[in-house]
C-alpha positions, 0 to 999 in steps of 0.5 A: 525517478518516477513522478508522482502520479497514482499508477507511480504511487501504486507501483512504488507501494508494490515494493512494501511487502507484508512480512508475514505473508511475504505478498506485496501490499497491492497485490494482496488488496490492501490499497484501497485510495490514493490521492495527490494534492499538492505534493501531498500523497494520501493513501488509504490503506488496510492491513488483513486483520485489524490486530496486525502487530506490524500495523506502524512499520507497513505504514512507515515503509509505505510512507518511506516509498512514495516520499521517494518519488519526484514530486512528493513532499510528504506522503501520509498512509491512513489505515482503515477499516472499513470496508474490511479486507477480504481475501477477494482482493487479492490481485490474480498476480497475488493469487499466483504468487500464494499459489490459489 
């Protein structure tokens, strides 16, 4: 199992897809911050519109996914808004996997 360090958390989060666009939540730019202190992992995230139905269960099976790596003893995913996200997040390896 990995540890937690931000890169694991990050990589772990490539695991939690958004189901309406079938991208991971990394690739599409919505990670913003991750922070660990203490055994506690925060991270700052943001969904593409501000009125996504899914916005408790990509926070839960974000949550769910970091809490699986050693060394996390609670991981908490803070939704934001600011700044909001723009399609210019999108990573090259999201890009490629929606075809632009």
């Amino acid at each position: 199992m990995a540890t937690a360090t931000p890169e694991a958390v990050v990589d772990m989060l490539k695991n939690v897809y958004d189901p309406e666009i079938g991208i991971n939540v990394v690739d599409l730019g919505l990670v913003y911050d991750v922070d660990i202190d203490n055994q506690v992992v925060n991270v700052k995230m943001t969904l593409t519109t501000p009125g996504c139905p899914l916005h408790d269960t990509l926070t839960r099976t974000a949550e769910m996914a970091i809490e699986t790596l050693d060394g996390v003893n609670e991981a908490h995913v803070d939704m934001i808004w600011d700044p909001p996200w723009t399609p210019e997040r999108i990573t090259d390896e999201g890009r490629r996997l929606l075809g632009i």
